[in-house]
C-alpha positions as CSV (number, residue, x, y, z in Angstrom):
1,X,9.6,33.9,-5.9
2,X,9.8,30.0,-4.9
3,X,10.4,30.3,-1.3
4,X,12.6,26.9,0.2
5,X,10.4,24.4,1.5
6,X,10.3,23.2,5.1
7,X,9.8,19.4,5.5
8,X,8.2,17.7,8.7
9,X,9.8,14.2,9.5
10,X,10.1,11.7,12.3
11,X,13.5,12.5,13.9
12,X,13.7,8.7,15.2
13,X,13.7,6.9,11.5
14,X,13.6,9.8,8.8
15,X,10.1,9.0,7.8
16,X,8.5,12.1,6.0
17,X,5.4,13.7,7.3
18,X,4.6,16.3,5.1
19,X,5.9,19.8,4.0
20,X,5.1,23.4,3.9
21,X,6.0,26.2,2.2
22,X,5.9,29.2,4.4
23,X,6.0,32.9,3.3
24,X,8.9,33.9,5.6
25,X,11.4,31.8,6.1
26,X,11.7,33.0,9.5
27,X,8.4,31.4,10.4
28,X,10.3,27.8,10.8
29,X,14.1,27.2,11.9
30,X,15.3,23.8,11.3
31,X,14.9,21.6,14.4
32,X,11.9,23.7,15.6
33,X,9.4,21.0,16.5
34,X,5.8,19.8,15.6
35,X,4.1,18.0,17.8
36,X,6.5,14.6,17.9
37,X,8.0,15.5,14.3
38,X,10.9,18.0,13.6
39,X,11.7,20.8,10.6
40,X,14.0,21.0,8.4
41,X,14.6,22.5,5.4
42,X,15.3,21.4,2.0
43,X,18.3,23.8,1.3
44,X,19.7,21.2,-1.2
45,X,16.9,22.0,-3.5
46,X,15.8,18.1,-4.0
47,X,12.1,18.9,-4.5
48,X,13.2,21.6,-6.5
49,X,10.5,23.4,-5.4
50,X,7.6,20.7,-6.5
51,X,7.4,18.6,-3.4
52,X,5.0,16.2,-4.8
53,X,4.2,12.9,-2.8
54,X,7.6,13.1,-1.2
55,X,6.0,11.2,2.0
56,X,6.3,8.4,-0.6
57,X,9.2,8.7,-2.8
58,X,11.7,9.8,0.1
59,X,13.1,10.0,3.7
60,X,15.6,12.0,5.6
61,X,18.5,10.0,6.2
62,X,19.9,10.5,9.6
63,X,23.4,9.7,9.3
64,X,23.9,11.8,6.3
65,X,21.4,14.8,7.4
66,X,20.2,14.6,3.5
67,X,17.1,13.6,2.0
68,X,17.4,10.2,-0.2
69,X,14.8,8.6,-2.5
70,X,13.1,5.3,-1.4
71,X,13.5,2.4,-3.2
72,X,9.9,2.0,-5.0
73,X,7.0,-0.2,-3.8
74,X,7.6,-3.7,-5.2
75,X,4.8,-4.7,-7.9
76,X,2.1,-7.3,-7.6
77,X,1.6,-7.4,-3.9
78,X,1.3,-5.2,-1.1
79,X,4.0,-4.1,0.9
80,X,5.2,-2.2,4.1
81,X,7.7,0.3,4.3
82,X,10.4,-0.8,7.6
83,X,11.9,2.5,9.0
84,X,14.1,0.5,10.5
85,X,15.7,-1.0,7.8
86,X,14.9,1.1,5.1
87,X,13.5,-1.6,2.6
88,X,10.6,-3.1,1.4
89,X,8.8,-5.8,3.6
90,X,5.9,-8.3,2.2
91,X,2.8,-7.9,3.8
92,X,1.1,-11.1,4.1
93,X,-2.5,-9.7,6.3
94,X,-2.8,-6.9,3.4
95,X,-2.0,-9.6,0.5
96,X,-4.5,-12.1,1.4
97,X,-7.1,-9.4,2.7
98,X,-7.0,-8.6,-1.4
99,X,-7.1,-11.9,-2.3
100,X,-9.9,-12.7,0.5
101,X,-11.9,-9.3,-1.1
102,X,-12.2,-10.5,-4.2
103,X,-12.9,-14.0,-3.6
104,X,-16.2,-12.7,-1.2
105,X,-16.9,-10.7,-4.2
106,X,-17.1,-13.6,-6.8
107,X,-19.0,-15.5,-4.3
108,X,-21.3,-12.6,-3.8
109,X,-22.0,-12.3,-7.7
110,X,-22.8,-16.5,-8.0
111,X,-25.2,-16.7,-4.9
112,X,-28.2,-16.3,-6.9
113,X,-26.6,-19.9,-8.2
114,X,-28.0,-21.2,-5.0
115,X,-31.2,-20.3,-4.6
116,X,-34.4,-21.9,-4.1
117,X,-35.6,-19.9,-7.3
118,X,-32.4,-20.4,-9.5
119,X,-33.4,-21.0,-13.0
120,X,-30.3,-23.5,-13.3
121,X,-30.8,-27.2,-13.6
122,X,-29.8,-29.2,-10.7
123,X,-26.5,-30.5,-12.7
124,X,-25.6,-26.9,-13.2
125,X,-26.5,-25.7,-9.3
126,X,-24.2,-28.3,-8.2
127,X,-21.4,-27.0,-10.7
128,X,-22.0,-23.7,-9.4
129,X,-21.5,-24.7,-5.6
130,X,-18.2,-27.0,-6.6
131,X,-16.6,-23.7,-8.1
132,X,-18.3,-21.9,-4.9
133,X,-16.1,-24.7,-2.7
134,X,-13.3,-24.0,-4.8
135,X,-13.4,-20.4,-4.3
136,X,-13.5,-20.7,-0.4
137,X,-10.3,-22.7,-1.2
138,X,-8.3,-20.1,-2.7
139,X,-6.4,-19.3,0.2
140,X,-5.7,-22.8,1.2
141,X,-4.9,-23.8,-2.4
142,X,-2.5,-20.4,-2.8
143,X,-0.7,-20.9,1.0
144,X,2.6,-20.2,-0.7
145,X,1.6,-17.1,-3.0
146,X,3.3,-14.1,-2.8
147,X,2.2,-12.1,-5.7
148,X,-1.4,-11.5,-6.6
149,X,-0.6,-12.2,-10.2
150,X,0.2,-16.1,-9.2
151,X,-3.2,-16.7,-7.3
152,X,-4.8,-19.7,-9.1
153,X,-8.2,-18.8,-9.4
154,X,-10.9,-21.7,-10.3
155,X,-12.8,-21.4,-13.6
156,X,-16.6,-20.6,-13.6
157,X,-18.6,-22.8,-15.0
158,X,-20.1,-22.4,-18.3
């Protein structure tokens, strides 16, 4: 038997905590409370009794007093989901702690460019440390980037 499943959300913006599936359905009315979230159950069948990630794919919609899939995440950057407004918002910190993350990385990889016991030439230590400057840059050089995919990256030297 597939017993009904209980969902836990945020009664102030619909947001989906998490679900159960109890054994009795006497074990949870709808409206009993948890903490700051409330119950209710899914007696519309949306899950269809496979409530998979549903924290992410959909929210309870107040005014309607139905659940109702969420837009998807936008590709190529990161985003944050507005409870208020229901939509997709850019997040800039996130975005450019990515791009910052894998610019520390390349920079990490190319130190031994620097050292005192580099095998390179001095020609090719000073490429090394103009491509180094130009990493540091990327943020400055990509101010108006929105999507991770569009970050102009500078080319390593040969």
């Amino acid at each position: 038997k597939i017993y009904m499943i209980a969902v836990i959300f945020d009664p102030a913006t619909g947001q989906i905590h998490g679900y159960t599936l109890p054994a009795n359905e006497a074990d949870y009315m709808d409206g009993d409370s948890i903490g700051d979230y409330q119950i209710i159950w899914d007696r519309w069948g949306t899950f269809g009794g496979s409530p998979t990630n549903i924290e992410k794919t959909h929210r309870f919609d107040l005014t309607l007093q139905v659940f109702v899939e969420r837009d998807a995440e936008p590709e190529g950057a990161p985003h944050t989901y507005n409870w208020s407004t229901y939509e997709w918002e850019w997040n800039g910190t996130a975005f450019w702690n990515l791009v910052r993350r894998d610019r520390d990385l390349e920079l990490g990889m190319t130190d031994w460019t620097q050292g005192a016991d580099s095998p390179l030439s001095n020609d090719k230590k000073a490429e090394w440390a103009t491509y180094r400057t130009a990493l540091r840059n990327v943020p400055v050089n990509n101010s108006s980037v929105t999507v991770l995919s569009d970050i102009v990256w500078p080319t390593k030297p040969s």
